[in-house]
C-alpha positions in Angstrom: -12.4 -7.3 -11.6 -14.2 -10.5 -13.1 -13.0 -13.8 -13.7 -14.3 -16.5 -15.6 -11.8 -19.1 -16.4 -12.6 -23.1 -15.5 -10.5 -25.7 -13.9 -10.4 -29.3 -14.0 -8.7 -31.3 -11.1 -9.6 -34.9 -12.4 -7.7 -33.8 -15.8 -4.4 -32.8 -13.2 -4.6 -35.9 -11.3 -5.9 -37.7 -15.0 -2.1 -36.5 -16.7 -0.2 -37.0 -13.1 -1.6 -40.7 -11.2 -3.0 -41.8 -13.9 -0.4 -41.4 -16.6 1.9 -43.3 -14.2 -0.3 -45.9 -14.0 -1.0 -46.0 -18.2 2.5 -46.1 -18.4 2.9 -49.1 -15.9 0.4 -51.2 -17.6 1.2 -50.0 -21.2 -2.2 -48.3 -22.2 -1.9 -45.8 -24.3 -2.9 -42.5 -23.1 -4.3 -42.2 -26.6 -7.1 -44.4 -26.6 -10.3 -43.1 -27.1 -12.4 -43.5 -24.0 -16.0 -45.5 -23.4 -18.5 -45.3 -21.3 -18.9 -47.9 -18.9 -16.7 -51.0 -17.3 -14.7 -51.0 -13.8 -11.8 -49.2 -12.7 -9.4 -50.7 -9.9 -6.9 -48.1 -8.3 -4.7 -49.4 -5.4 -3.5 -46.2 -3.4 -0.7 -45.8 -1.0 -1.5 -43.7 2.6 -5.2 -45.2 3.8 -5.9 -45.2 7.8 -8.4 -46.7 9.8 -9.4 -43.4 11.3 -10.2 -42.0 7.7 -13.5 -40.8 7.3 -14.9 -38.2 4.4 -14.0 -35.4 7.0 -12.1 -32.5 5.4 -10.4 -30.9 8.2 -8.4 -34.1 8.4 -4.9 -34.9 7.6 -5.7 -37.0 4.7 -3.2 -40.0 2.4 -3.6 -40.4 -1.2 -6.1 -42.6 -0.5 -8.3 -40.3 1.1 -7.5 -37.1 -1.0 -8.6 -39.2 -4.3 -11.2 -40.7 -2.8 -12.7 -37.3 -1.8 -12.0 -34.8 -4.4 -11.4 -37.1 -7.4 -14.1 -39.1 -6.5 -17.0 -38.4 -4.0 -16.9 -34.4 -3.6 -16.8 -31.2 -5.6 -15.4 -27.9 -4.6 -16.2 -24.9 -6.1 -13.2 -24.6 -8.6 -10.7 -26.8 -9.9 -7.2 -26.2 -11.4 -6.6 -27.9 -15.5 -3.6 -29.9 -16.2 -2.4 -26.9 -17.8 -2.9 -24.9 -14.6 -5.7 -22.4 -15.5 -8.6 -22.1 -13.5 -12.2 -23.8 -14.7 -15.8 -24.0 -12.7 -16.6 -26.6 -11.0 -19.4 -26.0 -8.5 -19.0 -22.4 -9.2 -20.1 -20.8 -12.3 -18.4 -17.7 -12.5 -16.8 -15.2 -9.5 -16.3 -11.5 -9.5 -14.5 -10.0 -7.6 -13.8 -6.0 -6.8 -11.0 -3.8 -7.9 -9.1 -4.5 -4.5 -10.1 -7.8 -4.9 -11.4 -7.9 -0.8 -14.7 -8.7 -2.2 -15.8 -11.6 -3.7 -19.5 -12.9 -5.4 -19.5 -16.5 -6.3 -22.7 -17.6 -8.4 -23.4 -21.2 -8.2 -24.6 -23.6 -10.5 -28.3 -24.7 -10.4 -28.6 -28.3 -11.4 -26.4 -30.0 -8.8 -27.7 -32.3 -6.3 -26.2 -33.9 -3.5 -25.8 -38.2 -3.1 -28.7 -37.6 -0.9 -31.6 -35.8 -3.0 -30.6 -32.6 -1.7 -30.4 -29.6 -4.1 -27.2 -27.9 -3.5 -27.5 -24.1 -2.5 -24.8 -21.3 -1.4 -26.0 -22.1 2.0 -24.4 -25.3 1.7 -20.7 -23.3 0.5 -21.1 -21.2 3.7 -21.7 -23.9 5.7 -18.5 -26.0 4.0 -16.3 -23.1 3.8 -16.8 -22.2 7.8 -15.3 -25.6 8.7 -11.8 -23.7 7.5 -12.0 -20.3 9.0 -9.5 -20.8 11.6 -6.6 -22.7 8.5 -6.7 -22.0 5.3 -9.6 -19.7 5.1 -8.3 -17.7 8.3 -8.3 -13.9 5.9 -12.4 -14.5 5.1 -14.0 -11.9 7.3 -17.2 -12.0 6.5 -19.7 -14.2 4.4 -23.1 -13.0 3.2 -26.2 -15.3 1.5 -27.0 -13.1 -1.1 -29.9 -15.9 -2.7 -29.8 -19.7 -3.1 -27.3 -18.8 -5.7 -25.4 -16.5 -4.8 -22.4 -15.3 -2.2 -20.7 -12.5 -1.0 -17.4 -13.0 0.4 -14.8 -10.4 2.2 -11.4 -11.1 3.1 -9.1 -9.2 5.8 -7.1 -8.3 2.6 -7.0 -8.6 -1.1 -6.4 -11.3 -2.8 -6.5 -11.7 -6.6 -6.2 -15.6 -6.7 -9.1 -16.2 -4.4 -10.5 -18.1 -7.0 -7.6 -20.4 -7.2 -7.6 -20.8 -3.7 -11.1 -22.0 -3.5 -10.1 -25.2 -5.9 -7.9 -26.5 -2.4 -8.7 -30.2 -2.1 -10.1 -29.8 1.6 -12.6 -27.1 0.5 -15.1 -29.5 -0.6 -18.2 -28.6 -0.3 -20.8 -31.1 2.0 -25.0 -30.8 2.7 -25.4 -28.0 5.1 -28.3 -29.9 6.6 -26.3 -33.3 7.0 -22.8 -32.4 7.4 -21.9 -35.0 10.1 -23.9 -37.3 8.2 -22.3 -36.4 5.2 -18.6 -36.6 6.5 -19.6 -40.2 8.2 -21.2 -41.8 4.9 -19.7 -39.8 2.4 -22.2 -37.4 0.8 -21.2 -34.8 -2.3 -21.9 -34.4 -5.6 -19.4 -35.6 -7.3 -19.5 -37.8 -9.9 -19.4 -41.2 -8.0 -21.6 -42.3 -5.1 -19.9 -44.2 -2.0 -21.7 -47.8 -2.4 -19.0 -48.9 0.5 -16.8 -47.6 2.3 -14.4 -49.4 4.9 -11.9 -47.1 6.6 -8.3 -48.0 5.7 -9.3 -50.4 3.1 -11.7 -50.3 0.8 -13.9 -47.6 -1.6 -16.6 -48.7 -4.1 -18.1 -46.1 -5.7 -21.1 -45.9 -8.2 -21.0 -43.6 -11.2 -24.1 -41.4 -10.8 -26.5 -42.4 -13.4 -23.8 -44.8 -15.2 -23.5 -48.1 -14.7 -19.3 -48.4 -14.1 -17.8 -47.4 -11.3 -14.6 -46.9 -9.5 -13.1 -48.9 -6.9 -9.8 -48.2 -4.4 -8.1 -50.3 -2.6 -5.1 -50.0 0.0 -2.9 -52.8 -1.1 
């Protein structure tokens, strides 16, 4: 059994949250995109206890800030529901689908210089062994790039699974370090951070960036 379909969560939450707020405003969703300005969101559901910790009961705030934002995980759902790569290049898995290899790209760094390596999925993916990734039995580093993954029983949408918003995949090395300052590699870099209030992140290697606030 192989599957190599890709996913795109920023395109669901691009034709969800962010038609509503077109709408609101009375952009059209038609208008051809350019690179560079600053983007305001005020979201609904911010605490002062947040922090970029994934095993946390998490607001809109948070869960956009995190997986729309800050951190990848290893697939991603498209706004018309198929599944696409994300940190994940491709996953095959066998004919009783218990078994699972996930190759990872090569040419992802984290915030913090690090180069981004299965080791890094194990050590993410662990932090949910006991919720949502209670069926995983058994996880093997096959090379940098590579996994092996066995679950108590089969499961065909494995893949689809791995695109949940709370599987988002932090430096193995730094992962307190990483929930605390906020360290992924998505496609903006936490410039600050206030808990319950405020995010400002930096597009990596762009010059715009996005910034939330709790109104």
């Amino acid at each position: 059994m192989t599957r190599r379909t890709h996913m795109d969560r920023r395109a669901l939450f691009a034709s969800g949250a962010a038609a509503a707020l077109l709408a609101a405003t009375g952009v059209s969703a038609n208008v051809v995109p350019r690179r560079g300005g600053r983007l305001r969101a005020a979201l609904s559901g911010a605490d002062r206890l947040d922090r970029f910790d994934a095993t946390q009961n998490h607001g809109l705030f948070m869960q956009v800030a995190m997986v729309g934002t800050v951190f990848d995980t290893l697939t991603e759902i498209a706004a018309d529901g198929t599944l696409r790569r994300e940190l994940a290049t491709g996953w095959q898995g066998s004919v009783d689908a218990r078994t699972w290899i996930l190759d990872l790209r090569e040419d992802v760094t984290f915030h913090n210089g690090a180069v981004f390596q299965a080791s890094d999925e194990e050590a993410s993916l662990a932090l949910h062994r006991a919720t949502v990734l209670s069926d995983v039995v058994d996880v093997q580093f096959l090379s940098p790039q590579k996994l092996k993954i066995e679950l108590a029983v089969g499961d065909p949408d494995f893949p689809f699974r791995l695109s949940d918003p709370r599987l988002v995949i932090y430096p193995a090395a730094n992962m307190t370090e990483a929930m605390h300052k906020g360290i992924g590699t998505g496609l903006y870099r936490v410039h600050r951070f206030q808990s319950g209030r405020q995010l400002i992140g930096h597009r990596v290697q762009a010059v715009s960036y996005t910034h939330l606030t709790l109104p």
